[in-house]
ZAMARGU-4260 file (C-alpha; in steps of 0.2 Angstrom, whole numbers, plus 5000, padded with zeros to 4 digits):
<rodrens>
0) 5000/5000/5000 | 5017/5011/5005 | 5023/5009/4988 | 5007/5011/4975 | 5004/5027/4987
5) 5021/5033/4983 | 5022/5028/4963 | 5006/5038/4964 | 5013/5053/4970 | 5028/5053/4959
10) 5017/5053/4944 | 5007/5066/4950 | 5022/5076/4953 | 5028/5071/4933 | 5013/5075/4927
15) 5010/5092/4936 | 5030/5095/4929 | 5024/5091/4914 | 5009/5105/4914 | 5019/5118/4919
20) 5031/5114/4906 | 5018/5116/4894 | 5010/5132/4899 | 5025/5141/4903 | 5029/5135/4881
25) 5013/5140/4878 | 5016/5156/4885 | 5032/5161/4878 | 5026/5154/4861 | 5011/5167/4861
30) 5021/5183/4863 | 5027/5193/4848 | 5044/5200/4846 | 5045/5215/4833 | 5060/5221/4828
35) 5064/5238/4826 | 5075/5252/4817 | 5077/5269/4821 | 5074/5285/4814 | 5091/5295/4809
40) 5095/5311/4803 | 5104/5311/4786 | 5102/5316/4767 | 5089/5308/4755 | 5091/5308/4738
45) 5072/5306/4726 | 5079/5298/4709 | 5069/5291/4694 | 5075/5277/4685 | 5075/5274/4666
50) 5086/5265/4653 | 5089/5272/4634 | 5101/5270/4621 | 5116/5282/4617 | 5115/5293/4603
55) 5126/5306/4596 | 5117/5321/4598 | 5118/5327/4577 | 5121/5315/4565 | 5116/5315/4548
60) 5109/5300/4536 | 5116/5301/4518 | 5105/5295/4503 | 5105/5295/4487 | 5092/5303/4474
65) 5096/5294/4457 | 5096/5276/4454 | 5112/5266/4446 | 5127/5253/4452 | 5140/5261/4463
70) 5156/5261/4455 | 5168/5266/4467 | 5165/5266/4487 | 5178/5276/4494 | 5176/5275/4515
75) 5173/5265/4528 | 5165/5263/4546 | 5172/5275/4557 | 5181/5285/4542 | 5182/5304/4549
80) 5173/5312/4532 | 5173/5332/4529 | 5160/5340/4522 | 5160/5341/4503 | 5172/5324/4501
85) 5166/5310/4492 | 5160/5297/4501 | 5153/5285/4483 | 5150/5288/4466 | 5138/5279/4456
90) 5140/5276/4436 | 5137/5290/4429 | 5137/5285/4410 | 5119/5286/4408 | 5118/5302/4414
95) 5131/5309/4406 | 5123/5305/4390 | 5107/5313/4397 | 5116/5328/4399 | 5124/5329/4382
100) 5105/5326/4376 | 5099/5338/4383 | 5114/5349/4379 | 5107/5346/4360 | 5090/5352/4365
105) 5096/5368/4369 | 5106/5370/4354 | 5093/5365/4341 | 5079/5377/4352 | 5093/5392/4349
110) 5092/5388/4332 | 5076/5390/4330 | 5075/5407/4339 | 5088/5413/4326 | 5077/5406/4312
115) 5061/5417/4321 | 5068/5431/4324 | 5073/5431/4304 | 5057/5428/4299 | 5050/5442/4310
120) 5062/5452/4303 | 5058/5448/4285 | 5041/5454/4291 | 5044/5470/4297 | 5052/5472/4278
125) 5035/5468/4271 | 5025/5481/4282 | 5039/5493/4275 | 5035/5489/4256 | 5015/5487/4260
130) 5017/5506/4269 | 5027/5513/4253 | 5014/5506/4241 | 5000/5513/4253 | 5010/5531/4251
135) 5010/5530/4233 | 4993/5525/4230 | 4986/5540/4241 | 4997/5552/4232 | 4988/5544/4213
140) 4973/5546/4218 | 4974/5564/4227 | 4980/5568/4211 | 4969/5560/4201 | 4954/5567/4212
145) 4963/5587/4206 | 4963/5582/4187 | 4944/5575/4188 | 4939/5593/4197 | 4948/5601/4182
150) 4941/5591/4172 | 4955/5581/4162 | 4949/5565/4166 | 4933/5554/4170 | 4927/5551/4188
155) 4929/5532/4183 | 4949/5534/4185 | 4950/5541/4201 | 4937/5530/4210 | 4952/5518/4203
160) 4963/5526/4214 | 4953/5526/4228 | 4951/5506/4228 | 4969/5505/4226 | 4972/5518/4244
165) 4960/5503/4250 | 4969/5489/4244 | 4985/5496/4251 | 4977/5500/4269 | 4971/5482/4269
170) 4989/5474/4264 | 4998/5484/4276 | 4985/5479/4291 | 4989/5460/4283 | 5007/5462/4284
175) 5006/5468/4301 | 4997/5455/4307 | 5012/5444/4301 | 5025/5455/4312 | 5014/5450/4325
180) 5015/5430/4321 | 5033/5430/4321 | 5037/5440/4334 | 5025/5426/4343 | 5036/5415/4336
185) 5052/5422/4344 | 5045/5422/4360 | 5039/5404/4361 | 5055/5399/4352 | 5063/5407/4368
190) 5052/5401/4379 | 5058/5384/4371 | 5077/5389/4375 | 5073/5392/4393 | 5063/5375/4394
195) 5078/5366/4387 | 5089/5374/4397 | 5079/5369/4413 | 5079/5353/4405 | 5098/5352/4403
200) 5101/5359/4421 | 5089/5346/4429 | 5103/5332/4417 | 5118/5341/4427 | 5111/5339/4443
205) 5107/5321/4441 | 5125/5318/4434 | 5132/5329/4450 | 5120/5318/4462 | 5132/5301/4457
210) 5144/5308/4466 | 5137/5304/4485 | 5146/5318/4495 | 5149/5320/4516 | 5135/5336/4520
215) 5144/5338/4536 | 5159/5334/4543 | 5160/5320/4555 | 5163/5298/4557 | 5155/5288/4545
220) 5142/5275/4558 | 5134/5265/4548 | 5137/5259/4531 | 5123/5249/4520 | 5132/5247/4501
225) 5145/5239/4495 | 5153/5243/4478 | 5143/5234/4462 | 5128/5236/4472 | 5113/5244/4462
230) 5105/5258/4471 | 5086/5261/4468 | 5079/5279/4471 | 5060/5280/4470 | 5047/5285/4484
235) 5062/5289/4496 | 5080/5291/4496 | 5087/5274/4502 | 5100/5275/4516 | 5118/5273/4510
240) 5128/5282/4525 | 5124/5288/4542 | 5138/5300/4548 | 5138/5307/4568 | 5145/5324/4569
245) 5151/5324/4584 | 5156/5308/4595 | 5161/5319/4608 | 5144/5326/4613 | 5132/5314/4613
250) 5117/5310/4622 | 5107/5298/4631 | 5087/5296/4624 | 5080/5288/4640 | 5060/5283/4641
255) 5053/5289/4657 | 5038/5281/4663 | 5021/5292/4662 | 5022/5293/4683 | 5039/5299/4684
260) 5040/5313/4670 | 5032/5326/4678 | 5047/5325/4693 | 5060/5329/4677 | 5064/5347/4673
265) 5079/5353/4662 | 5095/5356/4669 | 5092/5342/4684 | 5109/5332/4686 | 5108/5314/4679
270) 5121/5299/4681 | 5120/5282/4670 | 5131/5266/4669 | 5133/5256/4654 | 5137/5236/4653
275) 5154/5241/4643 | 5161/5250/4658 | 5154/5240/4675 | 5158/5250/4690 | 5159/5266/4678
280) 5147/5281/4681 | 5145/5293/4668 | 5136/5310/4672 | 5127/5321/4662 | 5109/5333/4662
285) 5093/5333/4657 | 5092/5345/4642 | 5074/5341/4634 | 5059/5333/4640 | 5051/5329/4626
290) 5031/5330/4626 | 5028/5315/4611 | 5021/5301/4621 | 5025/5281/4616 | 5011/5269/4618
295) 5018/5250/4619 | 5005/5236/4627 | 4998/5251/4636 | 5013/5259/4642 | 5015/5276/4640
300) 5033/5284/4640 | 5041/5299/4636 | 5058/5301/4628 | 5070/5312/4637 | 5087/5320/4633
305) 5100/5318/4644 | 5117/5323/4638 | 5135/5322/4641 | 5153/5324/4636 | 5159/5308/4629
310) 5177/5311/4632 | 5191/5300/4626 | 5177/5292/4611 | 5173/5279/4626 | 5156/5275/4624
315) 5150/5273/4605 | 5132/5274/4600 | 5117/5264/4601 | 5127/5256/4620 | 5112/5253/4632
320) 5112/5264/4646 | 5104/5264/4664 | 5100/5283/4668 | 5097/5288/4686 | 5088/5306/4690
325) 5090/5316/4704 | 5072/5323/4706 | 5075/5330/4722 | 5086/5331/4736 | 5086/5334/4755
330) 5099/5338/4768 | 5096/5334/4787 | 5080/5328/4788 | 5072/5313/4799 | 5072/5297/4791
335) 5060/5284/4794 | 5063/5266/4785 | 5049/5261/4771 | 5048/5245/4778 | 5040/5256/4795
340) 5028/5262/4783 | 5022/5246/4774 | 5020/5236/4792 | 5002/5234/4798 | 4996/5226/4814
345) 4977/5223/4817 | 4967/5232/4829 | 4981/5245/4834 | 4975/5260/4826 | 4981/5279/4831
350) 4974/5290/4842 | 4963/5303/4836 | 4966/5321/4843 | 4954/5330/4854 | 4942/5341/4847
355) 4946/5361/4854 | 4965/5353/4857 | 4976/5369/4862 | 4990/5372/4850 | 5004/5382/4848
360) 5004/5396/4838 | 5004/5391/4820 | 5019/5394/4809 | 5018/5386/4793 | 5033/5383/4781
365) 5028/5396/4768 | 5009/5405/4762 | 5006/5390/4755 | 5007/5381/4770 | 4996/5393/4780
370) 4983/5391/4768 | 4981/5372/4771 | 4980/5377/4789 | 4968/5389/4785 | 4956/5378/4773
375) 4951/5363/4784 | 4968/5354/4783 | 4978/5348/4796 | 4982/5364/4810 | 4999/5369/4806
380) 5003/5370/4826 | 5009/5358/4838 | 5021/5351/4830 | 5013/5352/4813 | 5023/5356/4795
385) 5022/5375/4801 | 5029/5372/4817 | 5044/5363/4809 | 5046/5376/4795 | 5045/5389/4810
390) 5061/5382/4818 | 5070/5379/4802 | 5066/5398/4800 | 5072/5405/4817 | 5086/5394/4817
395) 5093/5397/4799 | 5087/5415/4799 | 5094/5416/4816 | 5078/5428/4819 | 5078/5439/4834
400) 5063/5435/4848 | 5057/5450/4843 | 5057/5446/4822 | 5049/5427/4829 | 5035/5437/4839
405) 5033/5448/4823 | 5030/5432/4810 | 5019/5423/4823 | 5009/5439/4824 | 5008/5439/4805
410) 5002/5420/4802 | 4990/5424/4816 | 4983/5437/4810 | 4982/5429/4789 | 4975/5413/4794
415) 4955/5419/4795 | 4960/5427/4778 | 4961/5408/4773 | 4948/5404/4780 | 4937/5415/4771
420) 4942/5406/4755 | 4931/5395/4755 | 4916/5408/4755 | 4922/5411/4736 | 4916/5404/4722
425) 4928/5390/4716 | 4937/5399/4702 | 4940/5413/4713 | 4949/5405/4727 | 4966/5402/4717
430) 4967/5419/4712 | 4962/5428/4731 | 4976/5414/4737 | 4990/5419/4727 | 4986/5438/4732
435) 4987/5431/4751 | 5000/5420/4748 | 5011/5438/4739 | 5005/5447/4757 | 5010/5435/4767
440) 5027/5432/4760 | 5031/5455/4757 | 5026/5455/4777 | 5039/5443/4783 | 5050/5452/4772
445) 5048/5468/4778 | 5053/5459/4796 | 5070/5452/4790 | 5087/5460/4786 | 5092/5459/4768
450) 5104/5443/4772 | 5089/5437/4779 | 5077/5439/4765 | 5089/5432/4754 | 5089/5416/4762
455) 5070/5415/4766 | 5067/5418/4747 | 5077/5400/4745 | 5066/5392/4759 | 5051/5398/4751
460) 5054/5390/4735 | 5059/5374/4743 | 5045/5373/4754 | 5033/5378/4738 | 5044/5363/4728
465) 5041/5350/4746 | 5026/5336/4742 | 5018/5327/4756 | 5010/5312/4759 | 5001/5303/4776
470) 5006/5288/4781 | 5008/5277/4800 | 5021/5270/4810 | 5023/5258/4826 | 5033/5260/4841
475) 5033/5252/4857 | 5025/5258/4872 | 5032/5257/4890 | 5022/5240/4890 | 5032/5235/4875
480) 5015/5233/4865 | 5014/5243/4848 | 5006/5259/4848 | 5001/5269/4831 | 5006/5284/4825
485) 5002/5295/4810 | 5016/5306/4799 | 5016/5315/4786 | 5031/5312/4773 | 5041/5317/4760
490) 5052/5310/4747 | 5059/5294/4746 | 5075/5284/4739 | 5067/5269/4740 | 5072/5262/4758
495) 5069/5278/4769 | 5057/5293/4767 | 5058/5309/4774 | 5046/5315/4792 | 5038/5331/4788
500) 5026/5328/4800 | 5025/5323/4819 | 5011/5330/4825 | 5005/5328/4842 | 5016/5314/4845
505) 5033/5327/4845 | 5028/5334/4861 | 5029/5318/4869 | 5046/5312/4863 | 5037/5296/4853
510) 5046/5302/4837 | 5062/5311/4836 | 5081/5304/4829 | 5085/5288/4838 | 5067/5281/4842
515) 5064/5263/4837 | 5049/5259/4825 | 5045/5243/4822 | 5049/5236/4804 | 5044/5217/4806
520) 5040/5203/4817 | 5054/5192/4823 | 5054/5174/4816 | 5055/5161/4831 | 5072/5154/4835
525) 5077/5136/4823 | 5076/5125/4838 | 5058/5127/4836 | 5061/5120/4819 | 5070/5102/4823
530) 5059/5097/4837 | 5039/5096/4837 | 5030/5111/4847 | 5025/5109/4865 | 5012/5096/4866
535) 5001/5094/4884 | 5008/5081/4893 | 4994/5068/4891
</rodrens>
């Protein structure tokens, strides 16, 4: 009875072992670990990434406009041309004989301007003879009309003389009309002359357009003949050449996607690699954006033109290049990791402030950020975009507490003036903003020193240029359970973003350089892996 009272209790005391073994596993297993990076202090750069194909910036692609067999073929790939050398020449037999043709035409055509103008002078001799015998007959018959009034002779012999002044008059006017005809004739026989001649230039031409010439000067590219080849020109010149001006300045035609081109302005700084030169950067600009858009399965991109000084010849056209655009840039500002901003935990959600919440005065960054204050967005105070805009300006303008009282008052004061947009009809409203905005800003600026206004002019337009976006981070609460926070962000360079926005989280420390946010959930250690997990003891 001893012994079966004693095995009993030693399974009893296994088996409650056991238990606790397994709730203290179960425990353990149920807690989540996060694991966290903090937020620094450092410089973000906003690129956008294309690829595109170099190209020298001016080259030239040299046809042909007559049809024959090249004869002679006189450069090469990569043969340095000048403008006006002969770069093929095509059989010119055939047109030479053209020419000489045509060169007959304008001989023969001459000829026959020689031969009108005789005959119009052979006319103009017959209205001289016609006008002597017109003369003469008026002279008979005036003085036959005398005798007949004397009567010496009849009346029959001077009405004679009279038809003869008619038949005169009427020969003259006949031989006239022939003048007419053959000075006709020597104009159309010169109007002949000038046709063959436009005939005979149009042969020259051809029989100069054999000869294939450089137009500029330059390295022969491409080259698509060889000599014997027949050339046929007939709805378009086909390509024989393509010679590049200038290897030396060249250029990078890089598609941008639709969502990316309206970060890209001309003169922004752009890098690019190439596979010929692993671990070589190449650095150039944007010099043209351009607004002709290309459709491919429903992807829209735009072409831009990023050049660059190819010195040394090293990179040769049509080499594949991967641009990078820096879009934007930022110096000193808070960074908080993207993967913060992607993690979600369910049911943690972020507080909500407090309606009729005091703030702090509001400061915004710029007009444009007092209106937003001003119009229903988020109050610019207590941390808000105009409170960090505020520091930036006392601390950069070094601002007296008297010039920092002064540009309180003054954002104060405007932000009503704000809020009384939105009494005015839509199309008003940007108009009465910008007038604010200009009001705003000449107010401030009667406050600072000239140094001072220099520098807040550059803050303006860096504020003016700043987008912002909400998003939500974690951290971990003195509990160490995760608590929500909402930000506001700027640009990104793919693993960290910029804070623009604490909000009322500031105040309290829960966000500042150095606090942790949670970026993931730790994986369970491998032990767990090998073995089965904790099982109740029975």
């Amino acid at each position: 009875m001893k012994r079966q009272l004693i095995a009993t209790g030693a399974v009893l005391a296994v088996a409650l072992a056991g238990g606790g073994w397994w709730w203290v596993q179960q425990g353990n297993a149920s807690k989540v670990e996060y694991r966290t990076a903090p937020i620094a202090r450092g410089s973000l750069q906003a690129t956008v990434a294309a690829s595109g194909a170099v190209s020298p910036v001016s080259q030239v692609s040299v046809g042909t406009q007559v049809s024959g067999q090249i004869r002679d073929l006189l450069v090469d790939f990569n043969t340095e041309v000048k403008a006006g050398q002969l770069l093929a020449q095509i059989d010119p037999e055939t047109f030479e004989y053209r020419v000489r043709s045509a060169q007959a035409d304008v001989d023969a055509s001459r000829a026959a301007v020689l031969t009108a103008q005789a005959n119009a002078l052979a006319a103009q001799t017959q209205v001289s003879r016609a006008q002597v015998d017109l003369d003469e007959a008026r002279r008979d018959y005036e003085r036959k009309q005398s005798l007949v009034e004397k009567q010496f002779i009849t009346q029959s012999e001077a009405d004679k003389a009279r038809a003869l002044v008619n038949t005169s008059t009427e020969a003259l006017k006949a031989v006239q009309a022939q003048v007419g005809v053959a000075q006709a004739q020597v104009k159309t026989a010169q109007a002949n002359v000038a046709q063959r001649d436009a005939a005979l230039a149009q042969a020259r031409i051809d029989l100069a357009r054999t000869r294939i010439t450089s137009p500029v000067n330059g390295i022969v590219i491409k080259r698509a003949i060889e000599r014997g080849q027949t050339v046929a020109s007939s709805l378009q010149a086909p390509e024989l050449f393509v010679i590049a001006q200038n290897l030396s300045d060249m250029q990078v035609e890089a598609a941008i996607d639709e969502s990316d081109v309206g970060r890209l302005k001309t003169g922004q700084k752009a890098s690019f690699t190439v596979d010929a030169f692993p671990g070589q950067t190449f650095e150039g600009e944007i010099r043209q954006v351009r607004k002709a858009a290309t459709n491919v399965a429903n992807v829209v991109t735009y072409v831009a033109i990023v050049g660059f000084s190819n010195v040394g010849g090293k990179l040769l056209p049509g080499m594949t290049a991967n641009v990078r655009v820096v879009t934007d840039q930022r110096e000193s500002v808070l960074k908080v990791p993207n993967a913060a901003l992607r993690m979600r935990i369910a049911g943690v959600e972020a507080p909500t402030a407090p309606q009729g919440a005091a703030s702090a005065p509001a400061v915004s960054a710029s007009a444009p950020a007092v209106a937003e204050g001003a119009t229903g967005g988020r109050p610019a105070g207590g941390g808000g975009p105009g409170t960090e805009f505020r520091n930036r300006l006392v601390a950069e303008l070094k601002l007296s507490e008297e010039q920092t009282t002064r540009v309180d008052a003054i954002y104060t004061e405007t932000r009503p003036k704000f809020g009384a947009l939105r009494d005015l009809p839509a199309e008003e409203r940007p108009k009465a903003r910008d007038r604010l905005m200009a009001d705003v800003r000449a107010r401030i600026g009667e406050v600072l020193t000239p140094e001072q206004k220099t520098r807040y002019g550059a803050l303006v337009a860096e504020s003016a240029g700043r987008t912002s976006t909400r998003g939500r981070v974690y951290v971990l609460d003195e509990q160490g359970l995760p608590k929500a926070l909402n930000v506001r962000l700027g640009v990104s360079d793919g693993s960290s973003t910029e804070l623009l926005l604490l909000g009322p989280n500031a105040a309290n420390g829960d966000l500042k350089e150095g606090a942790e946010v949670i970026i993931g959930i730790k994986v369970q250690a491998a032990a767990g892996a090998k073995a089965p997990g904790p099982r109740p003891p029975f």
